[in-house]
VORO-615766 format. One record per residue (C-alpha): y, z, x; residue in three letters. Coordinates in steps of 0.001 Angstrom, whole numbers, padded with zeros to 6 digits, always signed. Example, Ala and Ser with C-alpha at 12.3 -4.5 7.8 and 13.67 -1.06 7.14 Angstrom:
BEGIN
-004500+007800+012300ALA;-001060+007140+013670SER;
//
This chain:
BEGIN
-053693+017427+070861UNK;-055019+018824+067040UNK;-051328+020972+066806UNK;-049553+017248+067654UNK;-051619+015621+065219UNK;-051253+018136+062591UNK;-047494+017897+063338UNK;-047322+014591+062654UNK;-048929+014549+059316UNK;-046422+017261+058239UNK;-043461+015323+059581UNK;-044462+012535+057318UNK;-042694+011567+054000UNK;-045186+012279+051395UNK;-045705+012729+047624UNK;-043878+016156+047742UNK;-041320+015541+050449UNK;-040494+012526+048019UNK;-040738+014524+044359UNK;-038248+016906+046231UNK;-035779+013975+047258UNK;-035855+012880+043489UNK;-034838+016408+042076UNK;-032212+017080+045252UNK;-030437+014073+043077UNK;-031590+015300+039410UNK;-031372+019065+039660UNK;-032912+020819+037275UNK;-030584+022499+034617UNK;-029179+026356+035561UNK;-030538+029488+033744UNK;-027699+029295+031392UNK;-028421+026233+029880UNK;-032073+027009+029457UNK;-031562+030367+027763UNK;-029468+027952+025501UNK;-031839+025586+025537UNK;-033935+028640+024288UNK;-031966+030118+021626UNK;-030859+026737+020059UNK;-035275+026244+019627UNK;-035486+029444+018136UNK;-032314+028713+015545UNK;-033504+024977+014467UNK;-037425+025615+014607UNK;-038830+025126+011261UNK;-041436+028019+012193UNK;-039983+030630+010151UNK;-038603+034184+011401UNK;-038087+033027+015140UNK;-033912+032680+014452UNK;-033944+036234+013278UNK;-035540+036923+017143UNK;-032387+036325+018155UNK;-028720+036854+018148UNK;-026495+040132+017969UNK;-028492+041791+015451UNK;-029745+045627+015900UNK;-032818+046484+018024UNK;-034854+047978+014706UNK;-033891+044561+012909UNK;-035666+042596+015944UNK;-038470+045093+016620UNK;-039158+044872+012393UNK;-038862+041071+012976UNK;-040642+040990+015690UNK;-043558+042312+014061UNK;-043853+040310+011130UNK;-044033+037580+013283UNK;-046720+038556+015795UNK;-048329+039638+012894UNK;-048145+036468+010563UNK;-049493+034880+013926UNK;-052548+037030+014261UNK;-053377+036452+010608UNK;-053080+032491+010872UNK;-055548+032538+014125UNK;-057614+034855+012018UNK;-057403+033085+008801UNK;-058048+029232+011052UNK;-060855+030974+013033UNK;-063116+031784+010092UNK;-062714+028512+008467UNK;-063577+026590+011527UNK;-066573+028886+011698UNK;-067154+028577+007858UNK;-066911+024829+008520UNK;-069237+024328+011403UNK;-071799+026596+009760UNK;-072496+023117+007420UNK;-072015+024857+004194UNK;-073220+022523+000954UNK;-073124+022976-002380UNK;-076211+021702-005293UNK;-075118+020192-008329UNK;-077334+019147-011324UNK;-076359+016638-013689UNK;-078350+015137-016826UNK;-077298+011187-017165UNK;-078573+009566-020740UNK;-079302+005728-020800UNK;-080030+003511-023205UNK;-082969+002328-021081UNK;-084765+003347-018331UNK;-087234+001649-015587UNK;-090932+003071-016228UNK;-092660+004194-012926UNK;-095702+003148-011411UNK;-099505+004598-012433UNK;-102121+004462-010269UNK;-105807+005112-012263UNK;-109213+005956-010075UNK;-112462+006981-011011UNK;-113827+009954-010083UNK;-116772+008939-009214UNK;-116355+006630-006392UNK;-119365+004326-005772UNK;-121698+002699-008151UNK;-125163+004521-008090UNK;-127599+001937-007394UNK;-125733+000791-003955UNK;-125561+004382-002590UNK;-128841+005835-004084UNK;-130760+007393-000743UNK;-127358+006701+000983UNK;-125422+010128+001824UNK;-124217+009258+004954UNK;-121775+006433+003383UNK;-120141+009651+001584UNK;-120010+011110+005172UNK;-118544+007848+006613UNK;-116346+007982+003612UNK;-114776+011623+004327UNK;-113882+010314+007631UNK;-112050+007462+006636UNK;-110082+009522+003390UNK;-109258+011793+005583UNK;-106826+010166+007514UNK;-104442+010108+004123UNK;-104539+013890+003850UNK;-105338+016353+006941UNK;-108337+017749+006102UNK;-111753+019609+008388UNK;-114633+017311+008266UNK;-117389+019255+007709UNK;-121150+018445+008117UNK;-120709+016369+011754UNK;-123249+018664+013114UNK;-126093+018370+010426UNK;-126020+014738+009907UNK;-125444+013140+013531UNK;-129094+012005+014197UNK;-128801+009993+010365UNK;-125327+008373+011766UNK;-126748+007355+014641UNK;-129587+005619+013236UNK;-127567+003630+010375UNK;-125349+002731+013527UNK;-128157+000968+014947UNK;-129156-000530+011797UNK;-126336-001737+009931UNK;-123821-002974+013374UNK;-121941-005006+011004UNK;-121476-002691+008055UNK;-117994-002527+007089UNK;-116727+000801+004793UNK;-113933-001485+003240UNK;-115718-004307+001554UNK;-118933-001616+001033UNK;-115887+000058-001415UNK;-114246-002781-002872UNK;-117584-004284-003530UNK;-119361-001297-004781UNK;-116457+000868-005696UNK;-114861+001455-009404UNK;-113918-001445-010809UNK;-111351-002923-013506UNK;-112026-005551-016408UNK;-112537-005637-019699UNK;-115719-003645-020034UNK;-113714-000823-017988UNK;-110074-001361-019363UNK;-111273-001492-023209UNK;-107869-000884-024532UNK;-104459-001052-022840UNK;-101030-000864-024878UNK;-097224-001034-023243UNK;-094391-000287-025565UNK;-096159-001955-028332UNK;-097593-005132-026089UNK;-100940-005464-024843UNK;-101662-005357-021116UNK;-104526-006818-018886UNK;-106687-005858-016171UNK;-105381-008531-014618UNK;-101595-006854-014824UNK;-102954-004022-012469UNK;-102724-003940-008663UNK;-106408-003019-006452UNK;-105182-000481-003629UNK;-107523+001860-001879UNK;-106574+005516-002032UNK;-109342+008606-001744UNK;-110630+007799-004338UNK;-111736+004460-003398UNK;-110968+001970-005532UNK;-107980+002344-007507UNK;-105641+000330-009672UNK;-101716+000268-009995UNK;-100226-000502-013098UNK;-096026-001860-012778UNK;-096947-002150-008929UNK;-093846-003185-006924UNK;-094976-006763-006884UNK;-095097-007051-010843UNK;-093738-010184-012430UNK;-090940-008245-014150UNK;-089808-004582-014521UNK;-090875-002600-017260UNK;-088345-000573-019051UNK;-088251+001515-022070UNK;-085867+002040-024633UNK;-087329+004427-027033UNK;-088685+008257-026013UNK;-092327+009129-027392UNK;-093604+005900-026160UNK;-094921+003972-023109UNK;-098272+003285-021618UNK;-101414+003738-023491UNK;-104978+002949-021985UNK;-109034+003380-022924UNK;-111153+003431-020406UNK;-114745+003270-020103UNK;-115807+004921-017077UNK;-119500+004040-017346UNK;-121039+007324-016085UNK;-124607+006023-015595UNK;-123214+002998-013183UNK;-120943+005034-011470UNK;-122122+008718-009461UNK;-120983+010826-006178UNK;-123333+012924-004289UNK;-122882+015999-005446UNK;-122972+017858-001820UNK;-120303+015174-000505UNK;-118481+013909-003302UNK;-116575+014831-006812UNK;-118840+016858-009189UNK;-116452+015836-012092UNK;-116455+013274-014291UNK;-113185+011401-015924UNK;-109897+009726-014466UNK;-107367+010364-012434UNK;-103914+009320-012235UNK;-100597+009972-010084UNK;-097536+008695-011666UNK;-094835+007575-008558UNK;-091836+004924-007742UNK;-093145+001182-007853UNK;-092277+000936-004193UNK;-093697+003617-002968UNK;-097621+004687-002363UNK;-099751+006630-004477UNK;-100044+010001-002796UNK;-103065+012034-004756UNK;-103243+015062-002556UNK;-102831+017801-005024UNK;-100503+015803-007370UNK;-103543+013560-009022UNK;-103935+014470-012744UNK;-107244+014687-013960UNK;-108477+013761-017357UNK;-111808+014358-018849UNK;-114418+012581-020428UNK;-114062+012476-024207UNK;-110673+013946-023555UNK;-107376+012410-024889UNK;-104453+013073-022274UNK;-100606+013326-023313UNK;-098653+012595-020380UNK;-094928+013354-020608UNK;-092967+012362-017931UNK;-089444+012893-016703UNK;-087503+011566-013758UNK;-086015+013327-011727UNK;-083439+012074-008515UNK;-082591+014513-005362UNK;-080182+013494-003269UNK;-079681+015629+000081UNK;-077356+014991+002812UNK;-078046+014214+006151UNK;-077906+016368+009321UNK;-075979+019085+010158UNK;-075456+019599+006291UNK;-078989+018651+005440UNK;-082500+017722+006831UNK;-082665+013912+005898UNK;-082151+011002+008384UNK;-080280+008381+006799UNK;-081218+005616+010165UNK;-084855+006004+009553UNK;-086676+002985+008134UNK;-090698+002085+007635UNK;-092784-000818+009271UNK;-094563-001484+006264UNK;-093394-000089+003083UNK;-090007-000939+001356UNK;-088200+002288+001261UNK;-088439+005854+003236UNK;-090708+008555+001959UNK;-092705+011376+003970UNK;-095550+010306+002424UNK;-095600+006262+004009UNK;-093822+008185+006927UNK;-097068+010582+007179UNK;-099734+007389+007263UNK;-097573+005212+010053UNK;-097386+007939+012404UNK;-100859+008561+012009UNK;-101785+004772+012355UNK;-099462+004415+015382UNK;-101550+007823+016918UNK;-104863+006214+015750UNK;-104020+002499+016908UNK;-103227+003907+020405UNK;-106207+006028+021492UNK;-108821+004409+019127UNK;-107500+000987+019358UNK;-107945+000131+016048UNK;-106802+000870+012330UNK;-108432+002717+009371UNK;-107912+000257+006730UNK;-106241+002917+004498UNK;-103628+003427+006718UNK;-100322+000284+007513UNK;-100482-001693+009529UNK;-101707-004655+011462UNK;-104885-004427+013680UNK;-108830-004577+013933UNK;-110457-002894+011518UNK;-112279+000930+012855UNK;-116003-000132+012738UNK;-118595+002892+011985UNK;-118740+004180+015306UNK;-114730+004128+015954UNK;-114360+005744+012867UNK;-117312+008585+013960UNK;-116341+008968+017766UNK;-112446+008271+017986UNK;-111042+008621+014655UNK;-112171+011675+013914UNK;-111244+013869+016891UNK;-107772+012070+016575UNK;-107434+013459+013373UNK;-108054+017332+014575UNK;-105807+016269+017864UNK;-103097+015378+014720UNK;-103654+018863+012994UNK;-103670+020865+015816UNK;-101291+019445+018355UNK;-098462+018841+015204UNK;-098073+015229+015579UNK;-097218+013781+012586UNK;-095028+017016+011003UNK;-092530+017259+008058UNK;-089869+018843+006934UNK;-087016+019155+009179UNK;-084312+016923+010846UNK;-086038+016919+014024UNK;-089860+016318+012739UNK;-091679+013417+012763UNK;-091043+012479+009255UNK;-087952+014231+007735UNK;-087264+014397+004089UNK;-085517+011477+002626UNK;-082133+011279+001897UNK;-082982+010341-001989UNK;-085880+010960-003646UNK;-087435+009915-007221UNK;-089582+012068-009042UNK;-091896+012000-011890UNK;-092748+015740-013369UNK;-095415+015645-015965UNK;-096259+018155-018716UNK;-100037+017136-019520UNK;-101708+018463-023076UNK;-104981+017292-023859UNK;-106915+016590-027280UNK;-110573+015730-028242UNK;-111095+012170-028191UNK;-111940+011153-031106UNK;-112539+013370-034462UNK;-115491+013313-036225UNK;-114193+010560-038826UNK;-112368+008133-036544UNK;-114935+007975-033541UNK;-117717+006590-036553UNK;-115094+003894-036703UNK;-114329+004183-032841UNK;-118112+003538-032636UNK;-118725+000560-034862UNK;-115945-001125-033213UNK;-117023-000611-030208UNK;-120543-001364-030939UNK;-121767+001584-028865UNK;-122931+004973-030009UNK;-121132+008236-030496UNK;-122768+010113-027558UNK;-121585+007343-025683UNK;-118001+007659-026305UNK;-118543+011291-025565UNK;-119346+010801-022287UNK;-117845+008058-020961UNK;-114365+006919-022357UNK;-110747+008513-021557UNK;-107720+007936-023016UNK;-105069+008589-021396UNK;-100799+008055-022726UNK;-098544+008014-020820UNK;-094491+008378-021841UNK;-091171+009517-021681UNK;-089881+012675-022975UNK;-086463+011725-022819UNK;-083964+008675-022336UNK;-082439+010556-019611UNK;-083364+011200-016040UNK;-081629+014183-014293UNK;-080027+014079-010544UNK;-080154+017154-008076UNK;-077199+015990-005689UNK;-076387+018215-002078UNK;-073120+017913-001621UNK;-070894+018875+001603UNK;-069096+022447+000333UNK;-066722+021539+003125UNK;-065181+018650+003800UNK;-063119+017486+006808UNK;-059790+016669+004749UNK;-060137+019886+002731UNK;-060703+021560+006267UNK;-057412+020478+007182UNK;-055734+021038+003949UNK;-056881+024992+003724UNK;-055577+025021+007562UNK;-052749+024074+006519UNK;-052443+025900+003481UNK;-052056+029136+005519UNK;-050150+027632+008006UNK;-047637+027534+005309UNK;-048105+030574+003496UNK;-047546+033134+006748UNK;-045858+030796+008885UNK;-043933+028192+006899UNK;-045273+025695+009634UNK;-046869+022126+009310UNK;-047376+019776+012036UNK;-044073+018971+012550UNK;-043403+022601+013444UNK;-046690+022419+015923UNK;-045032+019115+017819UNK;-041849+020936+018269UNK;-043807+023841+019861UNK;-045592+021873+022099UNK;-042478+020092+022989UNK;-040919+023763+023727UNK;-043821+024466+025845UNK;-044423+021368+027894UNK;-040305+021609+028639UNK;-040774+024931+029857UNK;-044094+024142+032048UNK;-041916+021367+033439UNK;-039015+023542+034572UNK;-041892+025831+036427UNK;-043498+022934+037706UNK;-040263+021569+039672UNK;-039569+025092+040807UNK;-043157+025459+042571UNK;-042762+021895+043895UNK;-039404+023024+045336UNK;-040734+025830+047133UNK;-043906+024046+048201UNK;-042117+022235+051326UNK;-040225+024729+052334UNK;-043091+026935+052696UNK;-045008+023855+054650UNK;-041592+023903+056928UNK;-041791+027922+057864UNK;-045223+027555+058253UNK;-044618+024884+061076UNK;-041764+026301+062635UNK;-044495+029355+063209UNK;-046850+027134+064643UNK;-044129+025731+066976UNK;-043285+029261+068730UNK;-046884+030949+069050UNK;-047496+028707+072313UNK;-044557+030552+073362UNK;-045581+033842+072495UNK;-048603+033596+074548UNK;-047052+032242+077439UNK;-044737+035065+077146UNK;-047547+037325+077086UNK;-049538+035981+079959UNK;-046358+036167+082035UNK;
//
């Protein structure tokens, strides 16, 4: 019953039985015409040396020939292979160009105090500069030390003070900014106001951004050698840190950065001295890097809460979305929206999240493929600080009657601080691709040329050549396919027989 089947299925007219019908009535040309068909390709072929392949010409001259053309071949695949590979490797190029303007926008300054808190609200008070290094830490990745020694004092301010919030205990009792603070302030020859400066909380505490992102208007300059100039009083006797938690210095400190971007101070904070006249002389500086393969930026990436990309906002959003999940609830130095870490959040939750951020490699930097990758363009602000004694012995008498306060006073309390420009000119680090796709092409091509004399043209009428001659093979095999099928049934047909044969 199977063999009758199987029979059957052979005897029908199927895809072969009709592809061998169609080339019964188009039969495919004889051997002559294809070697023809063969030596007319390699006579009008614009892929030089295949004409002198053929034709009555000597053995040596085709051997010779021969040669030069296997071997122009080999060179080409050589020559295209390590290009491709040269290309795919990503290769980029750094260029550095100085651009001069007549004008150009002045960054942002952020000023703090040293000395964070104002002594009479943290006098007998060290575990607020405890509570403190938990919160600051969240802006730089840093070991809290001291959990150990002082967890009996947390726990009983805890108990006591249930409704004690860090944040308004720092803007209420932290640095502040007015006219006894801010005694002079100068910008291009205009006078500025404490009012002119933005309150943001950094490390520091309470800080103060001057040309803040949400300034009225942008400040430019238009002259080298001048820019921001500031006095301040930082009232050493008001102000104080505990010298086993806090800053033993005394002065200002000041980060100079893009208007739309934070202040980071983590080791880029320049200090200044009491009774110390700082020189600040800026230049900007742009990098531009490409994005992956050739570089490490991500161009797609964008942040929740600050205006443009940077590691830095990058950094405190990943750590507020880690800290927001397991704590729920936000350090208010860190983006975002959400309740406020209270004392005991900030002691029990925040701070192991922190060390589970360190060690673990949560938030990193750096790379494509990290948590915050560098940004594609980047804005700079290199500074070149001298400093001078502030003031000499003739013009702080003068200084001092001004003032109305006394020359010890001035010694130990005010800063000045100037800020400027050393240069109408900002200079641009730029990564650029070393390899492009269209010059990819064009060097392929280039040799291409030079061993072969080919272009694409020449490539379309090899593949034409090719797919022709797979064609011809293709309608051979088909042709033999059903006779085979027919011999092989024709066997099946007389082994019954055989057998029979046999058993008689």
């Amino acid at each position: 019953m199977d063999q009758f089947e199987n029979s059957n299925i052979l005897e029908r007219p199927g895809l072969l039985a009709k592809l061998k019908l169609y080339f019964l009535k188009h039969p495919r040309p004889p051997i002559e015409d294809r070697k023809q068909y063969d030596l007319e390709f390699a006579n009008s072929t614009s892929f030089h040396g295949l004409h002198n392949l053929v034709g009555r010409r000597s053995r040596i001259r085709k051997v010779l020939w021969t040669s030069v053309v296997l071997g122009s071949v080999i060179i080409v695949c050589w020559q295209i292979c390590t290009r491709i590979i040269n290309y795919f490797s990503w290769p980029t190029t750094t260029s550095v160009t100085v651009q001069y303007v007549e004008n150009i926008e002045f960054p942002a300054v952020t000023f703090c105090n040293l000395n964070r808190f104002q002594t009479q609200a943290v006098a007998n008070l060290s575990v607020v500069f405890f509570l403190w290094g938990i919160v600051s830490a969240v802006l730089h990745i840093s070991s809290i030390e001291g959990s150990s020694k002082i967890a009996q004092d947390i726990a009983d301010f805890l108990q006591l003070n249930q409704n004690f919030s860090i944040k308004e205990f720092t803007r209420n009792n932290g640095f502040y900014l007015n006219k006894s603070t801010l005694l002079r302030c100068d910008f291009f020859g205009k006078p500025c106001y404490a009012e002119e400066f933005k309150h943001v909380f950094t490390e520091y505490g309470n800080c103060f951004t001057f040309n803040h992102d949400g300034a009225p208007a942008k400040k430019k300059v238009s002259l080298s050698g001048r820019g921001l100039s500031l006095l301040f009083d930082i009232k050493q006797s008001e102000f104080t840190d505990d010298p086993s938690l806090g800053f033993i210095d005394a002065g200002i400190t000041f980060v100079v950065h893009p208007p739309k971007e934070p202040p980071q101070f983590d080791g880029l904070g320049l200090s200044t001295p009491i009774g110390m006249h700082a020189h600040a002389s800026i230049k900007q500086l742009k990098t531009i890097i490409q994005e992956y393969p050739w570089g490490e930026c991500n161009p797609k990436l964008k942040l929740k809460y600050h205006p443009i990309y940077n590691t830095y906002g990058c950094l405190q959003e990943c750590k507020a979305r880690y800290i927001g999940k397991h704590c729920g609830c936000l350090p208010f130095l860190l983006p975002g929206k959400g309740r406020e870490c209270d004392l005991e959040k900030l002691y029990k939750c925040v701070s192991p999240a922190l060390d589970d951020i360190e060690i673990l490699g949560i938030c990193s930097v750096g790379r494509h493929n990290s948590t915050c990758p560098a940004p594609c363009e980047e804005i700079e602000y290199p500074a070149t600080v001298t400093y001078s004694t502030f003031a000499s012995k003739s013009s702080i008498k003068i200084l001092s009657n001004k003032l109305r306060k006394s020359v010890e006073y001035i010694r130990n309390n005010l800063v000045h601080i100037d800020v400027r420009y050393h240069d109408l000119n900002y200079k641009m680090t730029q990564q650029q691709k070393a390899l492009t796709t269209t010059e990819l092409l064009a060097d392929v091509g280039g040799q291409l040329g030079l061993f072969c004399g080919a272009s694409v043209i020449t490539i379309i009428e090899i593949l034409e050549y090719f797919i022709t001659n797979l064609f011809w093979i293709c309608i051979f095999m088909l042709m033999k396919t059903p006779e085979n099928c027919e011999r092989s049934q024709t066997t099946q047909k007389h082994i019954p027989y055989k057998k029979e044969i046999q058993e008689l």
